[in-house]
C-alpha positions in Angstrom: 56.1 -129.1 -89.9 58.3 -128.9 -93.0 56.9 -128.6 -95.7 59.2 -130.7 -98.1 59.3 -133.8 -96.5 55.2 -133.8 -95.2 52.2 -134.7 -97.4 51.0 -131.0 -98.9 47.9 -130.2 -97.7 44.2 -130.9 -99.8 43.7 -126.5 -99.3 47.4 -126.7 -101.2 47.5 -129.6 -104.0 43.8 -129.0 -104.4 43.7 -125.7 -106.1 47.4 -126.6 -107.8 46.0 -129.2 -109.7 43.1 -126.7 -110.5 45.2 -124.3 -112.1 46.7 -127.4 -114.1 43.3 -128.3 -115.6 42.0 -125.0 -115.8 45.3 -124.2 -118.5 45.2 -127.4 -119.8 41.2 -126.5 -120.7 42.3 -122.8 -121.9 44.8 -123.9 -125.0 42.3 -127.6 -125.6 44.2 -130.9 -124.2 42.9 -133.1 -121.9 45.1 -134.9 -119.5 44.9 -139.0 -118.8 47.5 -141.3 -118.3 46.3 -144.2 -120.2 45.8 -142.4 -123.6 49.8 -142.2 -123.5 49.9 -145.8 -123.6 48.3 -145.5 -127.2 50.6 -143.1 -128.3 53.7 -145.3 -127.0 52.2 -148.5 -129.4 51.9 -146.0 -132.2 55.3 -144.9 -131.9 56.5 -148.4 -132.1 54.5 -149.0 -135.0 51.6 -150.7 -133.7 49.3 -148.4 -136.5 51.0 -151.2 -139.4 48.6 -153.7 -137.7 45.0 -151.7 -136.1 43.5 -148.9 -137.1 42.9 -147.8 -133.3 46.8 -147.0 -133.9 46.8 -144.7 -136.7 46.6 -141.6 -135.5 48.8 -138.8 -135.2 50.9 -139.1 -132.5 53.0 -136.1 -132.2 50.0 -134.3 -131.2 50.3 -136.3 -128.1 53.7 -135.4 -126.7 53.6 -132.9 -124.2 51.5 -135.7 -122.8 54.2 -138.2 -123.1 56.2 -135.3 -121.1 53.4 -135.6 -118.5 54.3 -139.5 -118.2 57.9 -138.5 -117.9 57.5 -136.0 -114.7 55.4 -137.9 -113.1 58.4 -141.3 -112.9 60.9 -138.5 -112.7 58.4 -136.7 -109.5 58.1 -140.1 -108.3 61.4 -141.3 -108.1 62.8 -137.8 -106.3 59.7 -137.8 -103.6 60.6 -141.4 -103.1 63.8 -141.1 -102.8 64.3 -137.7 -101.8 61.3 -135.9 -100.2 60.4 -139.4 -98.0 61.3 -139.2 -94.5 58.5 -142.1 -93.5 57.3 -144.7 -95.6 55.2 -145.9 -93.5 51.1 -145.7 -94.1 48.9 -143.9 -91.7 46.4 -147.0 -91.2 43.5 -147.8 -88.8 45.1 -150.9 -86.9 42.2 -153.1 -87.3 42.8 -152.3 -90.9 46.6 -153.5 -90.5 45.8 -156.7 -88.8 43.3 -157.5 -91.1 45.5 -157.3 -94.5 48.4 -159.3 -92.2 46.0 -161.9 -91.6 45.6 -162.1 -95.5 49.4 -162.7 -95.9 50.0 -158.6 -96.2 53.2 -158.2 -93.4 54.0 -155.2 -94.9 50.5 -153.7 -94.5 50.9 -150.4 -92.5 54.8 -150.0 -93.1 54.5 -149.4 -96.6 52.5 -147.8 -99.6 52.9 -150.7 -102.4 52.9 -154.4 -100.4 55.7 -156.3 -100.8 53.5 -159.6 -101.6 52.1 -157.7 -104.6 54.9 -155.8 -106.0 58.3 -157.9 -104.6 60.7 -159.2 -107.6 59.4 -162.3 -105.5 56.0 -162.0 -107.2 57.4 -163.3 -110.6 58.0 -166.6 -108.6 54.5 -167.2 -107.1 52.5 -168.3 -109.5 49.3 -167.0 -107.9 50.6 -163.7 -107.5 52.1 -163.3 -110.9 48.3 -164.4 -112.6 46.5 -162.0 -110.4 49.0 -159.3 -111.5 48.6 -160.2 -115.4 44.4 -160.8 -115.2 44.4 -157.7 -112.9 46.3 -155.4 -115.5 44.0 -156.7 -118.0 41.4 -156.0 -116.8 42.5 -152.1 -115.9 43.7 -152.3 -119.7 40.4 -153.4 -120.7 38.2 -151.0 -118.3 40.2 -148.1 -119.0 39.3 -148.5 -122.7 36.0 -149.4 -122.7 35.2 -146.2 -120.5 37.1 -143.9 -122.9 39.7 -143.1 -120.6 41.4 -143.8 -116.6 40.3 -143.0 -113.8 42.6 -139.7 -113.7 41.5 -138.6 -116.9 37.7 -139.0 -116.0 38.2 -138.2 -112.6 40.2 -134.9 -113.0 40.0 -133.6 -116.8 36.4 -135.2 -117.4 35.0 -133.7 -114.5 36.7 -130.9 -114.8 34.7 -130.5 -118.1 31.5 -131.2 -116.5 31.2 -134.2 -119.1 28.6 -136.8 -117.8 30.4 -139.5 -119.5 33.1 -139.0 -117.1 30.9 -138.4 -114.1 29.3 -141.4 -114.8 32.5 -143.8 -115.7 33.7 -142.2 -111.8 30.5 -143.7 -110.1 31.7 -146.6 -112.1 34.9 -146.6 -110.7 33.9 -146.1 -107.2 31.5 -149.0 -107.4 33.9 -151.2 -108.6 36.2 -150.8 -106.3 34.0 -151.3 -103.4 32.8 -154.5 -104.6 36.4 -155.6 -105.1 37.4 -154.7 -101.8 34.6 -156.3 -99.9 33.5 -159.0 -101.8 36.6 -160.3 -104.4 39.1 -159.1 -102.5 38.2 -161.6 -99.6 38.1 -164.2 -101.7 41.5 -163.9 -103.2 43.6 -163.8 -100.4 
């Protein structure tokens, strides 16, 4: 086993990302990706024309550094650390995303049908993308948060909110899996 190029165990990345919340709790941030998208707009001046944007946003960077290592983590484990792309699935889970026009279902993490350059010329894929990403936009908001922010920092604070926006997630995922999902494609 080496342990570079192999998935770190849950016993490993588990209690690492632990001792990330548990520091980020001891000096008072909370971690979420989708709170840095705010901070971007109000950078770029987004407060001149909502309220929602007025807020002091330098209070924000080390969160905007969070954004930055985690493209930067991605792009060196991708391009680096990755031995096999390929994704450990059950093969009657593999047959049934090819059947749905998925080829790619099995040999990769991000399909190819959804996230090609080829998407921006299929009309069905690119308004599934857009309603799709504003609809995340939209639940992310309305919840107070994403799901990493709820999930980890929001649990991690033993906030019901979060715990209760989690179950939300959950939910909502299920029913888009099994019962939108199916319809789509």
């Amino acid at each position: 086993m080496n342990w570079i190029y192999d998935p770190w165990p849950w016993y490993i990345s588990g209690p690492l990302i632990s001792l990330v919340m548990f520091l980020l709790l001891m000096v008072g941030k909370r971690f979420g990706m989708s709170s840095n998208l705010r901070t971007m707009c109000t950078i770029c001046g987004a407060g001149k024309t909502s309220d929602f944007f007025r807020f002091d946003w330098k209070a924000q960077r080390w969160n905007l550094i969070v954004v930055l290592g985690a493209i930067i983590g991605g792009f060196i484990a991708t391009n680096f650390l990755s031995t096999d792309i390929s994704v450990d699935l059950n093969p009657t889970v593999i047959a049934d995303l090819q059947s749905k026009g998925f080829e790619s279902a099995g040999n990769a993490y991000m399909p190819e049908m959804l996230f090609s350059n080829d998407v921006f010329t299929n009309p069905k894929n690119l308004f599934l993308l857009i309603i799709g990403g504003l609809l995340v936009g939209f639940g992310a908001r309305y919840a107070g948060g994403c799901t990493s922010g709820h999930a980890i920092s929001g649990l991690s604070d033993l906030q019901l909110p979060s715990l209760i926006a989690v179950i939300g997630f959950f939910i909502g995922g299920l029913v888009m899996i099994h019962f939108i999902f199916p319809l789509i494609f």
